[in-house]
KELUMPA-765213 format. One record per residue (C-alpha): x, y, z. Coordinates in steps of 0.001 Angstrom, whole numbers, padded with zeros to 6 digits, always signed. Example, Ala and Ser with C-alpha at 12.3 -4.5 7.8 and 13.67 -1.06 7.14 Angstrom:
<recs>
+012300-004500+007800;+013670-001060+007140;
</recs>
This chain:
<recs>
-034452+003683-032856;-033903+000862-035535;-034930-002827-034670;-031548-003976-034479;-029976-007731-034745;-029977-009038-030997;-026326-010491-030711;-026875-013379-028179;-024242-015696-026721;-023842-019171-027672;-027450-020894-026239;-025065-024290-026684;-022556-023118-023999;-022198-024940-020961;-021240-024082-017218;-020145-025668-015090;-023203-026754-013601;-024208-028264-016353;-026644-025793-017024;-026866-023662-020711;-028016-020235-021381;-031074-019781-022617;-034218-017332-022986;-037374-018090-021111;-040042-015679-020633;-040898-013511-017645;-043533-013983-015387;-045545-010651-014752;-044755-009971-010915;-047239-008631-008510;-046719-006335-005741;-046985-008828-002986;-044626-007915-000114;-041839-010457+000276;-039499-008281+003037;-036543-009881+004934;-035478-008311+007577;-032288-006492+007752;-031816-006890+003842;-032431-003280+002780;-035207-001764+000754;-035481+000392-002177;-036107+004093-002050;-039735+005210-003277;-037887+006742-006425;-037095+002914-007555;-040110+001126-006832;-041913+003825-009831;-043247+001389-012811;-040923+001459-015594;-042545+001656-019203;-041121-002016-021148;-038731-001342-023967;-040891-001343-027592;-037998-003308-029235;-038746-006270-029607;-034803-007493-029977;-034409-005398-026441;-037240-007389-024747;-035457-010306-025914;-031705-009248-024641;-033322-008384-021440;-034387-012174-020829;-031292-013314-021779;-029181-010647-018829;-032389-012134-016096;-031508-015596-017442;-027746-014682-016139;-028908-014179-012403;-025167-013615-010658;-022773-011266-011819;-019323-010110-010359;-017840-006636-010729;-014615-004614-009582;-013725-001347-008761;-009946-001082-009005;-007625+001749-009803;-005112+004210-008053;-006867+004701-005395;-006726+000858-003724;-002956+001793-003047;-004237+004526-000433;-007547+001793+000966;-009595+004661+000520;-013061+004995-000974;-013089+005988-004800;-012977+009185-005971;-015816+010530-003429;-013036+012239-001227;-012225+014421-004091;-015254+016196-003484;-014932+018915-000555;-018445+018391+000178;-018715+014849+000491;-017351+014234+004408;-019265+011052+004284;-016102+009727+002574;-013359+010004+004873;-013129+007312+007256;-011512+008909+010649;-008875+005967+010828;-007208+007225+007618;-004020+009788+008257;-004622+011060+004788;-008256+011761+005307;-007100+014142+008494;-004747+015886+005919;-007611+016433+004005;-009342+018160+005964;-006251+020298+007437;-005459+021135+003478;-007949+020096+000638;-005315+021092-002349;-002545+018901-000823;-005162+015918-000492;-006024+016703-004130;-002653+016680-005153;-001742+013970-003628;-004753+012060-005036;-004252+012924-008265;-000040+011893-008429;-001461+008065-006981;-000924+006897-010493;+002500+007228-010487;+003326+004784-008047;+000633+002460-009088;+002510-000799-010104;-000237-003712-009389;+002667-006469-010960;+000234-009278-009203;-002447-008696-011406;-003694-011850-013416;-007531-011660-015019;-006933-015226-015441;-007259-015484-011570;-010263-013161-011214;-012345-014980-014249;-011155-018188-012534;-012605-016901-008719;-015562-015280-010521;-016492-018654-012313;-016189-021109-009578;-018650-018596-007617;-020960-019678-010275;-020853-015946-011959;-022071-015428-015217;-021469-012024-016010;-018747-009080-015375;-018922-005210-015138;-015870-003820-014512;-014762-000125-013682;-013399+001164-016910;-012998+004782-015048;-014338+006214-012438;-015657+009603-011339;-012064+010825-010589;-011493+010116-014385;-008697+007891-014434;-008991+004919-017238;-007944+001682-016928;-007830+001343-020225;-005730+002825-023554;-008044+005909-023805;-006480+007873-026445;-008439+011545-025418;-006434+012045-022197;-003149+010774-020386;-004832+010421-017032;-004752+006307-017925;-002821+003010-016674;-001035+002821-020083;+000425+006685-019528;+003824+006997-019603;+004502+008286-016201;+002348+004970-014869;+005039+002460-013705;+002475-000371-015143;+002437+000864-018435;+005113-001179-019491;+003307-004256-018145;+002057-006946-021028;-001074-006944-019207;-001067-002666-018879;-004235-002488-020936;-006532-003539-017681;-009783-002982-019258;-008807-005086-022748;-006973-007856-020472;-009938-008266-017957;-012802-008509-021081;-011107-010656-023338;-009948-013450-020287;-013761-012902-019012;-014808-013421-022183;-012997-016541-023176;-014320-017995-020004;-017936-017869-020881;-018635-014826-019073;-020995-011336-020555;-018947-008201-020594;-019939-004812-019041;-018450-002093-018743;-019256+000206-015692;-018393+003834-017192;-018807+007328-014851;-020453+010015-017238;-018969+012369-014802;-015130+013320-014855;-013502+014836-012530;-010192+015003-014447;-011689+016431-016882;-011354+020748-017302;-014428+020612-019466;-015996+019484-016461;-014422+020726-013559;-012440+023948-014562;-009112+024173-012776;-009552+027688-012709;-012318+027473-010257;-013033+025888-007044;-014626+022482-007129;-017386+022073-004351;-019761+019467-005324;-020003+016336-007785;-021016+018613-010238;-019340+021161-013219;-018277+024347-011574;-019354+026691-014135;-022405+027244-015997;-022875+024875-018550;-026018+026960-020267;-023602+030083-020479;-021335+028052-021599;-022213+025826-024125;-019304+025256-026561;-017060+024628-023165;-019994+021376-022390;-019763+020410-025953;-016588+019694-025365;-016677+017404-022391;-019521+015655-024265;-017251+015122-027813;-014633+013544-025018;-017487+011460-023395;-018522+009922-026816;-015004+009239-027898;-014689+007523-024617;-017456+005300-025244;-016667+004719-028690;-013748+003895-027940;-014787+001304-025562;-017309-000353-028011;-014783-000886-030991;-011329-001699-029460;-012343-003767-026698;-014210-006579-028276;-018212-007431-027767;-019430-005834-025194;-022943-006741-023897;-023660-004357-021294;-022773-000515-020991;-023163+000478-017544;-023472+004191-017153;-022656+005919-013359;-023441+009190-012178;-026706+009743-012436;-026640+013453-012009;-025192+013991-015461;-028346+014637-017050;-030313+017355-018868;-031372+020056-018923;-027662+021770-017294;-025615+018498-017899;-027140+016754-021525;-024655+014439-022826;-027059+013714-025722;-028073+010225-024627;-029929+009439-027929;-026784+009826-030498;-024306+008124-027501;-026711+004850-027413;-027629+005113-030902;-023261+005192-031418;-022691+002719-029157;-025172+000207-030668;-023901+000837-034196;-020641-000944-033127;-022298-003095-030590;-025960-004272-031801;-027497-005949-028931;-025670-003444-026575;-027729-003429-022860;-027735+000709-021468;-028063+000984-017465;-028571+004986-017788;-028495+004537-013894;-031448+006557-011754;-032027+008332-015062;-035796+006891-015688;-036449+006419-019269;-035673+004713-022572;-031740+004510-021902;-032211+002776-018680;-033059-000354-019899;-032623-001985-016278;-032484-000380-012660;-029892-000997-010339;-030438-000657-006538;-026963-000476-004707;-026594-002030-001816;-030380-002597-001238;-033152-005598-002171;-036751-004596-002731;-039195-005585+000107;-041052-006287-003153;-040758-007529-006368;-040575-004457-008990;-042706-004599-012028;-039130-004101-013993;-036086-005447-014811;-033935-004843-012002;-030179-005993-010567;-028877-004851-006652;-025598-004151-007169;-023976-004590-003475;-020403-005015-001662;-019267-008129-000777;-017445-005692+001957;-018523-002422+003470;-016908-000342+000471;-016397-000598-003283;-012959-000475-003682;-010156-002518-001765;-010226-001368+002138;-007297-003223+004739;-009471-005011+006802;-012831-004445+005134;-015848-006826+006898;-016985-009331+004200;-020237-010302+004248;-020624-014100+005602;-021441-016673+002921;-024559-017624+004869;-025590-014281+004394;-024383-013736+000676;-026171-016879-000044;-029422-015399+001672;-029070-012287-000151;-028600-014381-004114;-031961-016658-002881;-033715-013386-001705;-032777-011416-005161;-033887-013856-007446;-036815-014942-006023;-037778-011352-006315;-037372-011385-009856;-033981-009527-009610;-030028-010293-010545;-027145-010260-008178;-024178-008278-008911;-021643-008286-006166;-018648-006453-006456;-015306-007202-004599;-012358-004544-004944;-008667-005891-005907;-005912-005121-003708;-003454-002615-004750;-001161-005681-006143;-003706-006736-008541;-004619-009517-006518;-008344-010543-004946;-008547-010413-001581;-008055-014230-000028;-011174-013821+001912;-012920-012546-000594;-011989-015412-002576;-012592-017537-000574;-016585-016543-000055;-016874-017157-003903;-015443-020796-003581;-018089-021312-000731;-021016-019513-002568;-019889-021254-005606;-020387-024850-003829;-023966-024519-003328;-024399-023038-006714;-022694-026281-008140;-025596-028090-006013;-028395-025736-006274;-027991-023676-009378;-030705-025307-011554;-033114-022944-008634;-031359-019721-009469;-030257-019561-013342;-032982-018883-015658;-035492-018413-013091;-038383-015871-012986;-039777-014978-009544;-043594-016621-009254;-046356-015334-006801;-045956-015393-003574;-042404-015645-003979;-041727-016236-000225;-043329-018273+002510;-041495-017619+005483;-038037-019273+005145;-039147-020499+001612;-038461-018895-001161;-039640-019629-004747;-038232-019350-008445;-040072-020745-011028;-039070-021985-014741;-041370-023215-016970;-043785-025636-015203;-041268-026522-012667;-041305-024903-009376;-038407-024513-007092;-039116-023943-003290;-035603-022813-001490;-035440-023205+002185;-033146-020592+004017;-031386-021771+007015;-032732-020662+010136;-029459-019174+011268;-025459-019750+010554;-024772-023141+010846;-028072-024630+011131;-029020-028100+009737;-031926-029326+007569;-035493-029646+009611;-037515-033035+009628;-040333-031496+007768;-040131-028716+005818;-043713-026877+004892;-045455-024247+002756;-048357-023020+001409;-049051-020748-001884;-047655-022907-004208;-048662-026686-004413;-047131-029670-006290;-049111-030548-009381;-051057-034558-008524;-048538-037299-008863;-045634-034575-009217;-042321-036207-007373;-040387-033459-004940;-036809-033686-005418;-034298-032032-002912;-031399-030643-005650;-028319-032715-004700;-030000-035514-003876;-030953-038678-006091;-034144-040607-004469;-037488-038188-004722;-038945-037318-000984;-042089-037790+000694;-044900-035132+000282;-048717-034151+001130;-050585-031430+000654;-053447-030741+003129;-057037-029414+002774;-055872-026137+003641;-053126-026343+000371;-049912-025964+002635;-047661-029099+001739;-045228-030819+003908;-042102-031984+002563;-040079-035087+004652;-036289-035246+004951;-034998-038306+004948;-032537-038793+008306;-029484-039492+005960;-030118-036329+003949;-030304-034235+007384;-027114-036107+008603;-025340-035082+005277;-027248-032669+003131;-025767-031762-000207;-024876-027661+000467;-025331-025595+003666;-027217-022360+003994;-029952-023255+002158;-031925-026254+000058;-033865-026417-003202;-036803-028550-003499;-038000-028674-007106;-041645-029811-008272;-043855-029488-011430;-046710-027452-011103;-050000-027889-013016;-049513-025501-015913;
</recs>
C-alpha cells in the first residue's frame, strides 16, 4: 500500500468548548484491570493484540479519530415506520429479533413470505417529510459530538442514498420521498454534518440481502449468509462483489470527503465470501486519501480500529478501539424504547475514554425524520457537562492506572485529569475527594474544571492525595454526574 497524503481537518477549528483539534500522541496502555460494574466487557476475541498500522500517515489519522473521543451515529430507514429492529427479522433463523409485543412479528412467524413481503414493500410508504439534518447536526453538536457515522444501507440492502446499481433506494421512484429536496439522505446528512465541524463516516453492510447475487430468490434464505455456493459459483460472487465496489465508489466520489468507512457484517469474508478487501480499500483511498477502514471483527490490516457494540473493556486494549452502543435498547427507532439515563451515559463517555477508547452512541430517528425528544434531550444534558468538562475528555489518552475507585484518569501531555463519578443519580460533590496512583507534580495547583480559584491539596507518605472542595463549590458545582480535577504531573 502507497504512503498516502493524510487529509486532516482544519487543526485551527474551534468547538464550542473552546477546544481545537489536534494530534497528540498515544500513551502505550497496560493491561491493568479498570472494570465497572454492570458496564459490559469485551469478548476474548476483542481483547487479541492488534499488530499497529506500518503507515506512517495511518498512525497519524488514527490520533487524530482518538483525539475526536464522542461520536454520534443513526440507523434510519424503512424499517423505523414498522419500530422494529433492522433487517435481522429478515432472517428466518434469527428469532432473537422479534420482540413478542409486535403483531407483525406474530405474522412472521405464522407466514415468513408474507413478513418478507411485507418488509420489503416498507419503502413505499416511507415519507419521513420531518426530516431536517440541520436538526440532527444541531442535537449532535450541542452533545459535544465530534464525529458522525451514519447508515448508508443496511443488511436488508436498502440505500439511503442515490445508488445508481439498484432501485431498492430512498430516491426510487416508487419511494414517496423521492421527490423530497432533501431525498438524497446520505448526501444531505454529510454535507450539513460536515459544514458543522463534524468527521464523516459512513457505516456500510458488506452483506445485502436485496441483493440476488447474494441471496438468490430462487432459493430459500435461512441464515445471514448467501444461499448458494459461492466456490461453485464464482462468476455469480463476482458479481455481488463488482456491485459492492460500485457501491463504495460511489460513496467516496459523490458524497464529498469522507473520513471514515465503516464496514458491517463481519461474516463477509474469505475464503467462501472474499470481497477482495485489498483493491476495495486501495479504491476507496484513491478518491479518499486519508480514508479510516473499520473492516469490523475481521482482524487484520483493513481493520484499522475495533469496535465493541454495546460493551466497554474491563481493560484497556493495547489498540485503537471505539464501543459503539445504543442510547436505547435497539438501533433503530423503537415506540417507547428505554434511554439510557444521562448519569449513566455520562459514566459510560468517562469510563470509555479513560480506557483509552472513543464513544460512539447511536440514537435511531423516528419514522418522520425527526430525533426522538428524549433522546434529544439526553444530548443537551450530556452536552452541558461536556461544555464544563470537555478539556478531560477531547484529546485525551488513557494513563496508568486509569481508575481509582470513583476516579477516573485521562491524561494529555503533562497535565493530568482525575474525573470523579458520582456515587449514584443525583448525588452531590464530597468534602474531600482522594486518590492514589497518580500524584500532582510539587507546587502543581489542582483546578476543579468549571471553577476559577485553584483548591486545596496534599499528598501523603503513602502517595494518595486529598483534594478539598470548597463549601460554595459543593453548594453549586459547575456540572452534575461527575467532576474533573486537572493537575500537571512531573514529566
Amino acid at each position: 500500500m502507497n504512503d498516502n497524503p493524510c487529509v486532516r481537518p482544519d487543526p485551527s477549528r474551534r468547538f464550542p468548548d473552546g477546544s481545537s483539534v489536534r494530534s497528540v500522541r498515544s500513551v502505550v496502555l497496560c493491561a491493568v484491570l479498570l472494570g465497572t460494574a454492570g458496564w459490559g466487557t469485551v469478548r476474548a476475541a476483542e481483547t487479541a493484540a492488534a499488530e499497529p498500522p506500518q503507515e506512517a500517515w495511518l498512525r497519524e489519522r488514527l490520533e487524530w479519530f482518538q483525539d475526536l473521543k464522542f461520536g454520534f451515529m443513526m440507523h434510519w430507514a424503512p424499517y423505523s415506520q414498522w419500530g422494529c429492529i433492522e433487517s435481522w427479522p429478515l432472517v428466518e433463523a434469527d428469532k432473537w429479533a422479534r420482540p413478542d409485543d409486535l403483531k407483525a412479528w406474530i405474522d412472521r412467524d405464522r407466514d415468513m413470505a408474507r413478513f418478507t413481503r411485507d418488509y420489503r414493500a416498507l419503502p413505499k410508504t416511507f415519507d419521513p417529510v420531518r426530516f431536517d439534518p440541520r436538526a440532527w447536526a444541531a442535537a449532535a453538536k450541542a452533545a459535544g459530538m465530534r464525529y458522525v457515522v451514519f447508515t448508508t444501507k443496511h443488511h436488508d440492502g436498502f440505500c439511503m442514498y442515490d445508488t445508481r446499481l439498484t432501485d431498492f433506494r430512498i430516491t426510487s421512484p416508487d419511494v414517496p420521498f423521492h421527490s423530497n429536496a432533501r431525498s438524497n439522505v446520505v448526501k444531505e446528512v454529510f454535507d450539513t454534518f460536515r459544514a458543522d465541524g463534524f468527521a464523516i463516516g459512513a457505516y456500510f453492510s458488506k452483506a445485502d440481502w436485496n441483493s440476488p447475487d447474494y441471496w438468490d430468490p430462487s432459493a430459500p434464505s435461512p441464515n445471514r449468509n448467501p444461499n448458494y455456493d459461492t466456490l461453485a459459483n464464482p462468476e455469480k460472487w463476482a458479481r455481488f462483489v463488482k456491485f459492492t465496489h460500485g457501491q463504495i465508489e460511489e460513496l467516496m466520489t459523490g458524497y464529498g470527503p469522507v473520513d471514515i468507512l465503516w464496514l458491517d457484517a463481519g461474516q463477509v469474508r474469505p475464503p467462501k465470501q472474499d470481497l477482495g478487501m485489498d483493491d476495495l480499500v486501495a479504491m476507496a483511498r484513491r478518491h479518499r486519501p486519508g480514508l479510516i477502514v473499520v473492516d469490523r471483527t475481521v482482524h487484520g490490516r483493513h481493520e484499522n480500529y475495533r469496535t465493541p457494540e454495546q460493551q466497554v473493556p474491563k481493560e484497556p486494549p493495547p489498540y485503537v478501539w471505539e464501543t459503539c452502543m445504543t442510547m436505547g435498547d435497539q438501533w433503530s427507532f423503537k415506540p417507547g424504547d428505554r434511554y439510557k439515563s444521562t448519569h449513566s451515559l455520562v459514566g459510560l463517555l468517562v469510563d470509555i475514554v479513560g480506557k483509552g477508547g472513543n464513544f460512539l452512541l447511536n440514537v435511531g430517528p423516528q419514522p418522520d425524520g425527526e430525533l426522538p425528544a428524549e433522546a434529544v434531550s439526553r444530548m443537551r444534558e450530556i452536552g452541558a457537562w461536556m461544555a464544563v468538562s470537555g478539556g478531560a475528555i477531547y484529546g485525551t489518552r488513557a494513563v496508568a492506572p486509569y481508575k481509582d475507585g470513583r476516579v477516573v484518569f485521562t491524561r494529555k501531555g503533562t497535565t493530568v485529569h482525575a474525573i470523579l463519578l458520582a456515587s449514584a443519580e443525583g448525588a452531590g460533590l464530597p468534602e474531600r475527594i482522594e486518590f492514589g496512583g497518580l500524584r500532582p507534580a510539587p507546587g502543581s495547583e489542582v483546578r476543579m474544571l468549571g471553577v476559577r480559584d485553584p483548591m486545596k491539596w496534599a499528598t501523603d507518605a503513602a502517595g494518595r492525595t486529598a483534594i478539598e472542595v470548597p463549601a460554595a463549590v459543593r453548594a453549586a458545582p459547575p456540572c452534575s454526574h461527575a467532576w474533573a480535577f486537572s493537575f500537571e504531573v512531573s514529566p
